[in-house]
PyMOL commands that place a pseudoatom at each C-alpha (Angstrom):
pseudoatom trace, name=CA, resn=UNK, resi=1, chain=A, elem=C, hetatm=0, pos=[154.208, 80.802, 223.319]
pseudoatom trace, name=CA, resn=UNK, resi=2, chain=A, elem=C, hetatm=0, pos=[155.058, 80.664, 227.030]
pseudoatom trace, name=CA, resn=UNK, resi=3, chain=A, elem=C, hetatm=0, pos=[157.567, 78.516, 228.950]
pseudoatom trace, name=CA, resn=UNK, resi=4, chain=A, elem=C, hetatm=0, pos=[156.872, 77.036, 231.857]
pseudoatom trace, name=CA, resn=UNK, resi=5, chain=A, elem=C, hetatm=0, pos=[159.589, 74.161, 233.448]
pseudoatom trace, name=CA, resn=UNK, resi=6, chain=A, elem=C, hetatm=0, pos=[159.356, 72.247, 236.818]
pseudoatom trace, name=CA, resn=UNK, resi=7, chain=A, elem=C, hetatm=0, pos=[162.501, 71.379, 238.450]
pseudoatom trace, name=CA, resn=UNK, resi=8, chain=A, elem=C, hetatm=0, pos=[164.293, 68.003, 236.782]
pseudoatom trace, name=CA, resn=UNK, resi=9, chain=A, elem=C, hetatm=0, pos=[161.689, 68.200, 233.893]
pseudoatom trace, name=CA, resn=UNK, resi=10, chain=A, elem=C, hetatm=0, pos=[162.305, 69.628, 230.825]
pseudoatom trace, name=CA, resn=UNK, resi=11, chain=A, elem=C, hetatm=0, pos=[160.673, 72.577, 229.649]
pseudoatom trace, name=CA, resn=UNK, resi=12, chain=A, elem=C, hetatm=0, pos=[157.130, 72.692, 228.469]
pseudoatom trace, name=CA, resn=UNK, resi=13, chain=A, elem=C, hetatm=0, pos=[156.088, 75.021, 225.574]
pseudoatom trace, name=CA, resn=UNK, resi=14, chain=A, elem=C, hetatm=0, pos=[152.520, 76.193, 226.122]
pseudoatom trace, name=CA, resn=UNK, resi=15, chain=A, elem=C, hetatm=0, pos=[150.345, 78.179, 223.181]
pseudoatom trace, name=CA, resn=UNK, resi=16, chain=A, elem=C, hetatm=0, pos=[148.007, 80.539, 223.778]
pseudoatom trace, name=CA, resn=UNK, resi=17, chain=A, elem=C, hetatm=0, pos=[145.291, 78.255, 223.188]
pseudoatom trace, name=CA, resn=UNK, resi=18, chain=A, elem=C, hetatm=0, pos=[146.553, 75.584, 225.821]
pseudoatom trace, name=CA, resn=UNK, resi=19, chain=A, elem=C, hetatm=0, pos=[146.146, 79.072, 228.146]
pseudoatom trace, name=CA, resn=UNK, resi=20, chain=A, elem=C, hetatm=0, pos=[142.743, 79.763, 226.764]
pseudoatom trace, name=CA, resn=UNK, resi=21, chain=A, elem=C, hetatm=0, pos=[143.342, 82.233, 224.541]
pseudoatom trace, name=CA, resn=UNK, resi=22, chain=A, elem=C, hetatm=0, pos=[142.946, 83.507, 220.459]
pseudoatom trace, name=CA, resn=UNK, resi=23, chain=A, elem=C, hetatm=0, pos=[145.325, 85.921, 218.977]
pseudoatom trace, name=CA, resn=UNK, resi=24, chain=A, elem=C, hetatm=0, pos=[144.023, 88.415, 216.715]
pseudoatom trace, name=CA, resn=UNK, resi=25, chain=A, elem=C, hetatm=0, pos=[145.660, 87.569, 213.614]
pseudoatom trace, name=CA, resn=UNK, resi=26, chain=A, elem=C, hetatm=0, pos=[145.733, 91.199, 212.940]
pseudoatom trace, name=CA, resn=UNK, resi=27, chain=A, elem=C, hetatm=0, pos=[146.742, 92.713, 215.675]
pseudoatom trace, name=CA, resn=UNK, resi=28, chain=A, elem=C, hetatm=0, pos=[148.026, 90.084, 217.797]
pseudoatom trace, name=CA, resn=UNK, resi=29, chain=A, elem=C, hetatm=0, pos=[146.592, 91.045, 220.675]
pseudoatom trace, name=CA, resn=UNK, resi=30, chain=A, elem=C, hetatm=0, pos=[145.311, 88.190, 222.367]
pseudoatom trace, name=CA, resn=UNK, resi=31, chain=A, elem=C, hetatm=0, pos=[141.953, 87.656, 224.144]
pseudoatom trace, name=CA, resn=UNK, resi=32, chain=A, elem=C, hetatm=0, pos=[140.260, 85.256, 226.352]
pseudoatom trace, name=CA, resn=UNK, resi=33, chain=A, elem=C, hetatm=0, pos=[138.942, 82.159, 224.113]
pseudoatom trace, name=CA, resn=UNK, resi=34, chain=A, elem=C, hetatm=0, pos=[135.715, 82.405, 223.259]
pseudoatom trace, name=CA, resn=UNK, resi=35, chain=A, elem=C, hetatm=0, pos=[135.662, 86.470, 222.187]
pseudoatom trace, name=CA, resn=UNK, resi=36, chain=A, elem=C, hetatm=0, pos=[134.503, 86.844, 219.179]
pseudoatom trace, name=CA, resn=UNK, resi=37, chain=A, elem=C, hetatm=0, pos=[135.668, 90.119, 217.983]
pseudoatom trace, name=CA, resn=UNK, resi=38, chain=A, elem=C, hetatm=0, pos=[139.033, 92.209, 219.037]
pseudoatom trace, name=CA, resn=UNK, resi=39, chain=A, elem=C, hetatm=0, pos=[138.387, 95.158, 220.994]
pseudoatom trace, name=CA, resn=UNK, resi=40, chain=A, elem=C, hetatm=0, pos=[141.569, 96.729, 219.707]
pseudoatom trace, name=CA, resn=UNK, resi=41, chain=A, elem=C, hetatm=0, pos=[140.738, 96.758, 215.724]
pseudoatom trace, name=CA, resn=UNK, resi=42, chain=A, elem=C, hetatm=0, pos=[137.604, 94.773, 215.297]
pseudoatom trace, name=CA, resn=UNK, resi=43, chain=A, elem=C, hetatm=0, pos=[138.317, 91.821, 213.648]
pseudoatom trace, name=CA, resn=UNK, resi=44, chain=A, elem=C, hetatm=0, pos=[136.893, 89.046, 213.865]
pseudoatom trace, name=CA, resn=UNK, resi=45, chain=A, elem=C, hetatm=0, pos=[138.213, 85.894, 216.433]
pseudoatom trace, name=CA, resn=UNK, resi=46, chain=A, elem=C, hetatm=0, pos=[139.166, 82.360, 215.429]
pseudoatom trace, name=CA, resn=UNK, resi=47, chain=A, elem=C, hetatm=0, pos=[141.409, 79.751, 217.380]
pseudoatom trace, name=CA, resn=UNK, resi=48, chain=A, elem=C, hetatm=0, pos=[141.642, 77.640, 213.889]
pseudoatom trace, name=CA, resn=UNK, resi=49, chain=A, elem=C, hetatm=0, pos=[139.894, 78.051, 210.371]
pseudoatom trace, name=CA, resn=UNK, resi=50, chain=A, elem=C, hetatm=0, pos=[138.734, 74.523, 210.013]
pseudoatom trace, name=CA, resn=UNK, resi=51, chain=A, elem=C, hetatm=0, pos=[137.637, 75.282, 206.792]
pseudoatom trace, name=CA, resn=UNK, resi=52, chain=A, elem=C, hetatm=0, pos=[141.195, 76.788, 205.618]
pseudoatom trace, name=CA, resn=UNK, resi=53, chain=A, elem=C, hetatm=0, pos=[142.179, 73.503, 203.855]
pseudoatom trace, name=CA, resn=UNK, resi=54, chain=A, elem=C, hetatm=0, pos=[139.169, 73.204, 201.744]
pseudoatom trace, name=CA, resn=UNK, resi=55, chain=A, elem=C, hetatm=0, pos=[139.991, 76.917, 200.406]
pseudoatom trace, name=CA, resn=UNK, resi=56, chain=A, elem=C, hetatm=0, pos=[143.157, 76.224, 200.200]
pseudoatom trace, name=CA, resn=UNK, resi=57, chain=A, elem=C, hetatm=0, pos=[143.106, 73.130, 197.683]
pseudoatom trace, name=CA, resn=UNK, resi=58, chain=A, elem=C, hetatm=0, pos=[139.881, 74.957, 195.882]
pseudoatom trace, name=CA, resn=UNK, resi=59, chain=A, elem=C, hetatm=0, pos=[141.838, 78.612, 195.184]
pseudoatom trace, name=CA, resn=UNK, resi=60, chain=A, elem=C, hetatm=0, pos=[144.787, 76.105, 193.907]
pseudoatom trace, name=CA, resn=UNK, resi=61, chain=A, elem=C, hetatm=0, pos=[142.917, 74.022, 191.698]
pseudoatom trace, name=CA, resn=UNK, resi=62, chain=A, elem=C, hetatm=0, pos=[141.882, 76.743, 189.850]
pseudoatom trace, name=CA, resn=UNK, resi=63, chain=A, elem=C, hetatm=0, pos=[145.194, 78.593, 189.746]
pseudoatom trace, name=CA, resn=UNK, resi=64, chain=A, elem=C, hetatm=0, pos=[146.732, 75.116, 188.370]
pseudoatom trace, name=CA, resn=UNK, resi=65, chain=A, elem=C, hetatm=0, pos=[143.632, 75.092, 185.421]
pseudoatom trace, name=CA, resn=UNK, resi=66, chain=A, elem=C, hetatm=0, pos=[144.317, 78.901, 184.624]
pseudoatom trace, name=CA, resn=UNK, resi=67, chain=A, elem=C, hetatm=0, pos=[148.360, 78.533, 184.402]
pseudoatom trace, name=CA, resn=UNK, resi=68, chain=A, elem=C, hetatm=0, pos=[147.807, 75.920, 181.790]
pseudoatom trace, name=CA, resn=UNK, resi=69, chain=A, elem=C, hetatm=0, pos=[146.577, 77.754, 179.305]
pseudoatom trace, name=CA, resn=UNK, resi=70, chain=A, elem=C, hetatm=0, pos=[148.336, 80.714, 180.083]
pseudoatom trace, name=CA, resn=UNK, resi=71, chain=A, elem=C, hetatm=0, pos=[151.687, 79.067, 178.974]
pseudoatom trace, name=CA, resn=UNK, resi=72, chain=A, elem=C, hetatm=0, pos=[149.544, 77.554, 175.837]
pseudoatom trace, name=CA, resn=UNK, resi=73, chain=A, elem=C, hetatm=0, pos=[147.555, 80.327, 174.211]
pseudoatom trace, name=CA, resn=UNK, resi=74, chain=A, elem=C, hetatm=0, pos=[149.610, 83.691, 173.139]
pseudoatom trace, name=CA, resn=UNK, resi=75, chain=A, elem=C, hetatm=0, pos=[151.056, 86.342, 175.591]
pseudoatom trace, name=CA, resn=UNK, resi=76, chain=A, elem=C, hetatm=0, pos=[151.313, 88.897, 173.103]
pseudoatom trace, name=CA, resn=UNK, resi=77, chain=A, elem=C, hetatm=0, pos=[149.681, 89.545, 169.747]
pseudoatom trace, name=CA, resn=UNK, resi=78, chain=A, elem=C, hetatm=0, pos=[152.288, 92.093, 167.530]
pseudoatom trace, name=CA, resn=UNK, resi=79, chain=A, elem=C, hetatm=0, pos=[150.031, 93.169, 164.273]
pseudoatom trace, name=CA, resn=UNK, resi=80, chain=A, elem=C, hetatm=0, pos=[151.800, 94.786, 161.272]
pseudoatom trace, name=CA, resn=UNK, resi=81, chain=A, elem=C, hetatm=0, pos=[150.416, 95.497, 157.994]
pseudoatom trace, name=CA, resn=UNK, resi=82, chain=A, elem=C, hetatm=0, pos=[151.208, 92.110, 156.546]
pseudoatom trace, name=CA, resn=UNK, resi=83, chain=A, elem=C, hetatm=0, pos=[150.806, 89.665, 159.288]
pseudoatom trace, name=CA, resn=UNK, resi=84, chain=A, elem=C, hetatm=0, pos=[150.049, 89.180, 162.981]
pseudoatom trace, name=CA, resn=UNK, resi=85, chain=A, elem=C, hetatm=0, pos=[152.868, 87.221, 165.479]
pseudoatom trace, name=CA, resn=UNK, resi=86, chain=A, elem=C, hetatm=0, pos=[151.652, 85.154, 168.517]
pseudoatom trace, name=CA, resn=UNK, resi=87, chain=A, elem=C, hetatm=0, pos=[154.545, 85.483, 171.174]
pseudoatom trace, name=CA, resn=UNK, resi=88, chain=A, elem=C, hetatm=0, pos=[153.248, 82.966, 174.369]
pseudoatom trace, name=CA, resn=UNK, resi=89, chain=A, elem=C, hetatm=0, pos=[155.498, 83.104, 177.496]
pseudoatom trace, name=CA, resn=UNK, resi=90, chain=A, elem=C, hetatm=0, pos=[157.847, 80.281, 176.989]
pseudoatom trace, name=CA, resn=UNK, resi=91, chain=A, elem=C, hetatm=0, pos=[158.239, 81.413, 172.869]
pseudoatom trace, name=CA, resn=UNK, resi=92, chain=A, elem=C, hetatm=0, pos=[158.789, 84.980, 173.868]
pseudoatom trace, name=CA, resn=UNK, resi=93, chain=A, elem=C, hetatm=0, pos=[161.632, 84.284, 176.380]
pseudoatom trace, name=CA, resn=UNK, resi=94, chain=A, elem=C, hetatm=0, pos=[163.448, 82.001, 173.540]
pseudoatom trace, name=CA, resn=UNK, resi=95, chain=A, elem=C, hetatm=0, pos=[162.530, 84.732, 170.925]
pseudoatom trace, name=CA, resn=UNK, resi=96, chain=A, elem=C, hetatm=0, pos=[164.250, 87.335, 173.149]
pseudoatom trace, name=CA, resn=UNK, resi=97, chain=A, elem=C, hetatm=0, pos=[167.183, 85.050, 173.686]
pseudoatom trace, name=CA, resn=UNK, resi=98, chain=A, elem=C, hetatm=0, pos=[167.715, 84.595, 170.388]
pseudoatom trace, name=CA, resn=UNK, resi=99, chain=A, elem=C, hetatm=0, pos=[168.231, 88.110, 169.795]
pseudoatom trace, name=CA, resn=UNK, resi=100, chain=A, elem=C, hetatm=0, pos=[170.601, 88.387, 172.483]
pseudoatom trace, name=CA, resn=UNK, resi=101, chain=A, elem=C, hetatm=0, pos=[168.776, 89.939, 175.747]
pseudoatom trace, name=CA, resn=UNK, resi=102, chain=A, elem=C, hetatm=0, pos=[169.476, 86.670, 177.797]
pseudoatom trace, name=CA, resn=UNK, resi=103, chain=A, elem=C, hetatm=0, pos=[168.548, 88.818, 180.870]
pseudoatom trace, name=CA, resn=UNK, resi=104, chain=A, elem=C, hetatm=0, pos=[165.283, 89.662, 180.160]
pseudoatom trace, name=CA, resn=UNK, resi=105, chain=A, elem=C, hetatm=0, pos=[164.683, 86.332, 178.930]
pseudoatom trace, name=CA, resn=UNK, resi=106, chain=A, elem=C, hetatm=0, pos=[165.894, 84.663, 182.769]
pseudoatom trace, name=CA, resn=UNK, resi=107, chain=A, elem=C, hetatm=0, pos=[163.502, 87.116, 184.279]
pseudoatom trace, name=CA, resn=UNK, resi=108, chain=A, elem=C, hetatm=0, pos=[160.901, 86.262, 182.484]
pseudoatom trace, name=CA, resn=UNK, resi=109, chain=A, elem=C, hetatm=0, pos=[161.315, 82.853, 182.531]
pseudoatom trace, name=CA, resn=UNK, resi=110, chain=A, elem=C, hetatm=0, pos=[162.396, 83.027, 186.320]
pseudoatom trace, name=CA, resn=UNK, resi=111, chain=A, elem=C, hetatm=0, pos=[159.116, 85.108, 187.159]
pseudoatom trace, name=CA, resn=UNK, resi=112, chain=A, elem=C, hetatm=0, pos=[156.760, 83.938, 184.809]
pseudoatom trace, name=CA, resn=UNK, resi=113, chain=A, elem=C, hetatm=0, pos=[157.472, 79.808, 185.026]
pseudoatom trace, name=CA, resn=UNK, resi=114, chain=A, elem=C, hetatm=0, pos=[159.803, 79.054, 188.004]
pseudoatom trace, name=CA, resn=UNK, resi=115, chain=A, elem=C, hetatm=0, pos=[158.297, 81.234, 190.652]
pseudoatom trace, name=CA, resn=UNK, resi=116, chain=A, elem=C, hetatm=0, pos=[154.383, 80.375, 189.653]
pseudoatom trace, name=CA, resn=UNK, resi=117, chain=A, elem=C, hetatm=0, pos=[154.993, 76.520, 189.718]
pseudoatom trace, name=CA, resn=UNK, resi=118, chain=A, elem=C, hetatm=0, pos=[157.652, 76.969, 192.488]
pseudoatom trace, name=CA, resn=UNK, resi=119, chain=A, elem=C, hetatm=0, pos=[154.405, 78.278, 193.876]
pseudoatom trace, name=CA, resn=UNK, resi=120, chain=A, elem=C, hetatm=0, pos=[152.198, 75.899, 193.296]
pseudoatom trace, name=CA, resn=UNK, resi=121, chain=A, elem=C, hetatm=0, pos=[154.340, 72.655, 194.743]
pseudoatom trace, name=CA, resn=UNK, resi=122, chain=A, elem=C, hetatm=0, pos=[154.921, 75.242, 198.158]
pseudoatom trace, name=CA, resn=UNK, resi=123, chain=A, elem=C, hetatm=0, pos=[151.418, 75.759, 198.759]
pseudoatom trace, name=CA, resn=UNK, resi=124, chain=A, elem=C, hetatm=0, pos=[150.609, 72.065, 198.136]
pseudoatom trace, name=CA, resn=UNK, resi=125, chain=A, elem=C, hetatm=0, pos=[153.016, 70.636, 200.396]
pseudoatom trace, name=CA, resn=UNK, resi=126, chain=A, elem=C, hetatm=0, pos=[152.179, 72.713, 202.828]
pseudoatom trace, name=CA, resn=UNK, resi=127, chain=A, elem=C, hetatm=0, pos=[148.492, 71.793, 202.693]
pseudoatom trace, name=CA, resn=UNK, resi=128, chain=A, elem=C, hetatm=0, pos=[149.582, 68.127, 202.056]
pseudoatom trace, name=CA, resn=UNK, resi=129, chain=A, elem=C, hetatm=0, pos=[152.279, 68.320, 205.159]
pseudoatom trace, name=CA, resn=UNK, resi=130, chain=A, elem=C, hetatm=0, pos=[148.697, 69.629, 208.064]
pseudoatom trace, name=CA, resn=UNK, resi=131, chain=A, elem=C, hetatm=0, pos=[146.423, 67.200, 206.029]
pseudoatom trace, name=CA, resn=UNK, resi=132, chain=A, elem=C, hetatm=0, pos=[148.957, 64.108, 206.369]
pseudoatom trace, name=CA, resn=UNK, resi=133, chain=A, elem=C, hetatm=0, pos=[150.730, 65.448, 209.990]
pseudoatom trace, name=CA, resn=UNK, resi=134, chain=A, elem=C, hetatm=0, pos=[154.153, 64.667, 208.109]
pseudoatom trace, name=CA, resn=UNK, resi=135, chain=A, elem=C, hetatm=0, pos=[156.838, 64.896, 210.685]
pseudoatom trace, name=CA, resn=UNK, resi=136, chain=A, elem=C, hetatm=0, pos=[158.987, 68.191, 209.161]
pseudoatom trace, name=CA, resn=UNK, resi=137, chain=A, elem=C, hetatm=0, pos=[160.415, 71.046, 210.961]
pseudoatom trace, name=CA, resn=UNK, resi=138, chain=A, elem=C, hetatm=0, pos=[157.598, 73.439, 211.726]
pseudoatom trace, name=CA, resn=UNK, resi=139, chain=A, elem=C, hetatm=0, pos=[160.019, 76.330, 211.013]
pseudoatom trace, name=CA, resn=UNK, resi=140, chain=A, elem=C, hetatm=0, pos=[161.048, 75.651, 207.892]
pseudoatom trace, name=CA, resn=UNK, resi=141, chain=A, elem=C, hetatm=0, pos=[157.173, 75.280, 206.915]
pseudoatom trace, name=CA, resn=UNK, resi=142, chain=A, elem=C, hetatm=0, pos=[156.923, 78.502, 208.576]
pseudoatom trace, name=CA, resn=UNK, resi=143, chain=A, elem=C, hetatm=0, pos=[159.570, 80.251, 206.716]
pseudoatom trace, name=CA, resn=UNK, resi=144, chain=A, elem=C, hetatm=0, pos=[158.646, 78.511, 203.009]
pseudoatom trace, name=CA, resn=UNK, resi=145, chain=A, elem=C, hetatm=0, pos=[154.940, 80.009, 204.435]
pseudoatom trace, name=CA, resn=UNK, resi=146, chain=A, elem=C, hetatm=0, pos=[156.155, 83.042, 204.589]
pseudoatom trace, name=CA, resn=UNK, resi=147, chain=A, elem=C, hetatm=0, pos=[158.542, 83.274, 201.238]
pseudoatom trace, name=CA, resn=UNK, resi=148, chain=A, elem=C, hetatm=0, pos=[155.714, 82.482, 199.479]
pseudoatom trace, name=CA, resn=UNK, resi=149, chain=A, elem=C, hetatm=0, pos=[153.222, 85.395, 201.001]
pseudoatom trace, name=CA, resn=UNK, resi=150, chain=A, elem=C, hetatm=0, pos=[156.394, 87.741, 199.948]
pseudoatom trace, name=CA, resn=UNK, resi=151, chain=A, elem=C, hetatm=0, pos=[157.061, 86.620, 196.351]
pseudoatom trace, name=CA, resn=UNK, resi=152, chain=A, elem=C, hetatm=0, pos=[153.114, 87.090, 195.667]
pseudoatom trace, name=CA, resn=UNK, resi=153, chain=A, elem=C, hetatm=0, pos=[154.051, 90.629, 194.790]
pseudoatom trace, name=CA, resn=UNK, resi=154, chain=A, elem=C, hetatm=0, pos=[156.699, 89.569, 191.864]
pseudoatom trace, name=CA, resn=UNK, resi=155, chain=A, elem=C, hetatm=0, pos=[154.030, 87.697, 190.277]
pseudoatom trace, name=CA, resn=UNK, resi=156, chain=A, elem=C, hetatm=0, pos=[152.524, 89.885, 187.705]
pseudoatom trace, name=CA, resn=UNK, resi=157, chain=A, elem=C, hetatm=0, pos=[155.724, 90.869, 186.002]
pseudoatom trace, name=CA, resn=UNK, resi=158, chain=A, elem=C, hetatm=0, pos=[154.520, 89.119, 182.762]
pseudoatom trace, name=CA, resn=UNK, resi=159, chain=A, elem=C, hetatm=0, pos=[151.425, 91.449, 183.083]
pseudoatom trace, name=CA, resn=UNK, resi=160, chain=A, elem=C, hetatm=0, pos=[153.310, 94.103, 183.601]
pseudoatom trace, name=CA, resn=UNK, resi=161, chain=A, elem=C, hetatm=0, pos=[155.615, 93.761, 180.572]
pseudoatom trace, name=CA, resn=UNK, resi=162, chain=A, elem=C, hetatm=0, pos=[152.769, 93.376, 178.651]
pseudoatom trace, name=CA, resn=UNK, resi=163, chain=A, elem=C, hetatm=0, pos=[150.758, 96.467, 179.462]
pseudoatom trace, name=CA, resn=UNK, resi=164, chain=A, elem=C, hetatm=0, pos=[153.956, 98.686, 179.011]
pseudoatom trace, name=CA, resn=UNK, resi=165, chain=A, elem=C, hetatm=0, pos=[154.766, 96.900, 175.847]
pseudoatom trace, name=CA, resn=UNK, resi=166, chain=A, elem=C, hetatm=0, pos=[151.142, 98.064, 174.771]
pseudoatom trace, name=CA, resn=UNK, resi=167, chain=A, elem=C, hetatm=0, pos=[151.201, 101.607, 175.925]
pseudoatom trace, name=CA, resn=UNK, resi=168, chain=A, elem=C, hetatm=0, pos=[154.513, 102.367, 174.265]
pseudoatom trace, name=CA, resn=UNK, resi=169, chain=A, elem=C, hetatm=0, pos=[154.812, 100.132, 171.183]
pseudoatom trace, name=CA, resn=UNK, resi=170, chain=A, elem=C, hetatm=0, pos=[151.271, 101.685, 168.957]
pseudoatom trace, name=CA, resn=UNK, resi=171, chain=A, elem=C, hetatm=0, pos=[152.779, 102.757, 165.837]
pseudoatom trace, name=CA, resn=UNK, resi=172, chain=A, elem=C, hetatm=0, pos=[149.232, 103.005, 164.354]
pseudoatom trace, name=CA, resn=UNK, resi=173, chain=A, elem=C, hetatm=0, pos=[149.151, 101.694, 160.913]
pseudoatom trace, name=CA, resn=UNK, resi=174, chain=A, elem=C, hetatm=0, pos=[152.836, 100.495, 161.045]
pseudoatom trace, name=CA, resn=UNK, resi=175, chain=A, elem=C, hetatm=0, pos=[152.759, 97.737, 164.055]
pseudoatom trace, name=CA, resn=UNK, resi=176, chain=A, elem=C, hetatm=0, pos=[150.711, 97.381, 167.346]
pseudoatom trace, name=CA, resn=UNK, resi=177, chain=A, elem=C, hetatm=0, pos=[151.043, 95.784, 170.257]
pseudoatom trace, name=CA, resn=UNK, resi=178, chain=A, elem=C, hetatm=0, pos=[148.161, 94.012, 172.263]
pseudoatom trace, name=CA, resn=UNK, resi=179, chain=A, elem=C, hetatm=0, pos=[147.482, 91.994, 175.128]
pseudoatom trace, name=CA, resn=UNK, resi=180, chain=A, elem=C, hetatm=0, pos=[146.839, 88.102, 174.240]
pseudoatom trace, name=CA, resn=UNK, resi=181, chain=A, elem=C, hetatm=0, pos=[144.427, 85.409, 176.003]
pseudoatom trace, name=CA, resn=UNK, resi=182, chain=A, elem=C, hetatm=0, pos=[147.472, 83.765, 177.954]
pseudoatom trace, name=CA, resn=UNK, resi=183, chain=A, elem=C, hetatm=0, pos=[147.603, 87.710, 179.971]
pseudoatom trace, name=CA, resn=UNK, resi=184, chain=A, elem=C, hetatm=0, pos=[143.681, 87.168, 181.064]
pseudoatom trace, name=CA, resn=UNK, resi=185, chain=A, elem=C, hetatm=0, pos=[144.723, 83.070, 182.521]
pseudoatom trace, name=CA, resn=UNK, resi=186, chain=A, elem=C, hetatm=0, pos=[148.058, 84.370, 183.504]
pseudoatom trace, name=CA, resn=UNK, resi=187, chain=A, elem=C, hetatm=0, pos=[146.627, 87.054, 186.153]
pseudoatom trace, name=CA, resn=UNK, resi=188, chain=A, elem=C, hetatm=0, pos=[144.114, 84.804, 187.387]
pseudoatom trace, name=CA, resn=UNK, resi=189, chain=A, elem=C, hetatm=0, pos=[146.495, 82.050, 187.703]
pseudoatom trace, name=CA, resn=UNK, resi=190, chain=A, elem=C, hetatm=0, pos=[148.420, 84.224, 190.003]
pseudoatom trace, name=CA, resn=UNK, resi=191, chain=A, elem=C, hetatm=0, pos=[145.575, 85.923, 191.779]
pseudoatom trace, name=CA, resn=UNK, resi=192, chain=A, elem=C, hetatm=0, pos=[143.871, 82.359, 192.628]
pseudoatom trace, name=CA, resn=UNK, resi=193, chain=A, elem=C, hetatm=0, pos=[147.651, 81.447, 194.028]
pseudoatom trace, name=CA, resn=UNK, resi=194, chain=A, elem=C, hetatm=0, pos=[148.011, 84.226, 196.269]
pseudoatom trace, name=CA, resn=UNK, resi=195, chain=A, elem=C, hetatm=0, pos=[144.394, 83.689, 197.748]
pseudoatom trace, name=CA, resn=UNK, resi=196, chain=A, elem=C, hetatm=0, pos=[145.095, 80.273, 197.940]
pseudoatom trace, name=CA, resn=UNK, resi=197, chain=A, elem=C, hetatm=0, pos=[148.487, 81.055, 200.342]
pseudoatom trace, name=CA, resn=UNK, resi=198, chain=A, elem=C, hetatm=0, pos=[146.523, 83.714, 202.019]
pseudoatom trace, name=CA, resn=UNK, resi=199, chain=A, elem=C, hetatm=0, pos=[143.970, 81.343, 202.921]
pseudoatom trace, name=CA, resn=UNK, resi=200, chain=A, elem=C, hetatm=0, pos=[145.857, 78.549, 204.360]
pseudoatom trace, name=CA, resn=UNK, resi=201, chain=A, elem=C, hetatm=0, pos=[146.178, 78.790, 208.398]
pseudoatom trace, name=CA, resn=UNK, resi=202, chain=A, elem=C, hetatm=0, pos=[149.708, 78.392, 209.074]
pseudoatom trace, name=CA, resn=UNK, resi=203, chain=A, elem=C, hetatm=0, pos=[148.574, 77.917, 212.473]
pseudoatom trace, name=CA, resn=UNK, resi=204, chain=A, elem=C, hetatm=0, pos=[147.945, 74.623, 211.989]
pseudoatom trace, name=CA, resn=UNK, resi=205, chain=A, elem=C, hetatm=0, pos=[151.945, 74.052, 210.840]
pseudoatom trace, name=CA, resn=UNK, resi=206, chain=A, elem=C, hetatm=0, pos=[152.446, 74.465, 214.372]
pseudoatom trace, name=CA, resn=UNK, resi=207, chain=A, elem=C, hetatm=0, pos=[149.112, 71.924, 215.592]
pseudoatom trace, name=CA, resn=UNK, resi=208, chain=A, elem=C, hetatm=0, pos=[150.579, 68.912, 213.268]
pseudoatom trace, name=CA, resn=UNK, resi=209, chain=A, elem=C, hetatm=0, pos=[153.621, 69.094, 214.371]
pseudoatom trace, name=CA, resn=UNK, resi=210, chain=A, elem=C, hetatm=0, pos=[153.079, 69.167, 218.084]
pseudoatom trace, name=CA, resn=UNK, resi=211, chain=A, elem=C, hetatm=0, pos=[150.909, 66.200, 217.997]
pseudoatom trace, name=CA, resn=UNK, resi=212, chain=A, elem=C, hetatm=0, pos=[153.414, 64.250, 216.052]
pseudoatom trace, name=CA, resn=UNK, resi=213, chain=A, elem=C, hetatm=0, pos=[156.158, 64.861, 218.376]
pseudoatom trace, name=CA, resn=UNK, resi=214, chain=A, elem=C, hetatm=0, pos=[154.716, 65.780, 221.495]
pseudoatom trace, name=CA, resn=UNK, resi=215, chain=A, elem=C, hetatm=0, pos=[154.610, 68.824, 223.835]
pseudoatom trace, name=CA, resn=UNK, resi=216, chain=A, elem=C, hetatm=0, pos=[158.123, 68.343, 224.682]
pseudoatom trace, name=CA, resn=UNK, resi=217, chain=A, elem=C, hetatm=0, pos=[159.596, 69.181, 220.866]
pseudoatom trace, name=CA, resn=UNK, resi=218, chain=A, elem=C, hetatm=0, pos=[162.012, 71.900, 221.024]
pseudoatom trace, name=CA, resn=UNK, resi=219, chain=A, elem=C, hetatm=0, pos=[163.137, 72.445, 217.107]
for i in range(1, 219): cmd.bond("trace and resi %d" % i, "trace and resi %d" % (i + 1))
show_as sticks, trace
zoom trace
């Protein structure tokens, strides 16, 4: 962004596509519009992904249809020599409680049910917030944006438990432990998410919310 102000007028904000340029979005280094490809590390150029929204909604529409059955069918499938328990992810958590590990039951209801759907209402609102030009702070968008491109990481911690579980817990004949169908919807829930925040522009936060309140904005 560049300032420019005139004497007795307030300051103007000007992007770097009101100056006729594109930003690599890896790099940052910007070029003159209509480059197609950054000299500095060869990606490719694009003012706006005008197609981000339609990726967007598609990635999260399936995340939404795998995390439904991921919290329905079993997490974990503990065979012994008389019977086989079905654990899913809400059932294990209680299970755990029950037996006194509150911690590890927060976590894993924290990480496996309040961060995925916290999640899923972020990446819709922002999607909904460009597609409708609601009138919010562009920072804030900006920020949630962001928080949710950093908690992507945390999201596999259900997987995780699970694959340790089953590397450590095979007593053979006695008891084993095994990955159930909720582990297979669970991971692509969460990889459909993160592809679905990694393909939203958040360029466009900042294009909403300047034609909604005008060049002259300063939040």
């Amino acid at each position: 962004m560049v300032s420019m102000a005139v004497s007795g007028t307030p300051e103007k904000i000007l992007s770097a596509r009101e100056l006729g340029l594109v930003a690599c979005t890896r790099c940052a280094k910007p070029w003159p519009m209509g480059t197609e490809t950054c000299g500095r590390c060869g990606h490719n150029l694009i003012s706006r992904d005008e197609l981000s929204l339609q990726r967007v909604w598609a990635y999260w529409t399936v995340g939404l249809m795998c995390y439904i059955p991921a919290n329905v069918y079993p997490m974990l499938l503990t065979r012994t020599l008389f019977q086989v328990d079905e654990s899913t992810i809400i059932g294990g958590a209680i299970e755990l409680a029950q037996y006194g590990n509150w911690g590890i039951a927060f976590i894993i209801l924290f990480a496996s049910v309040a961060i995925p759907l916290g999640k899923f209402f972020a990446v819709a609102y922002l999607a909904l917030s460009v597609q409708l030009g609601w009138v919010t702070s562009q920072r804030r968008r900006h920020y949630l944006y962001e928080v949710v491109e950093y908690i992507g990481r945390w999201s596999m911690i259900d997987i995780f438990v699970v694959a340790i579980l089953s590397s450590l817990v095979q007593l053979k004949t006695l008891a084993s432990i095994n990955p159930g169908t909720a582990s297979i919807f669970f991971a692509l829930s969460v990889i459909f998410t993160m592809l679905a925040a990694q393909a939203f522009d958040s360029r466009m936060i900042w294009d909403a919310q300047a034609k909604d309140e005008g060049p002259n904005h300063h939040d």
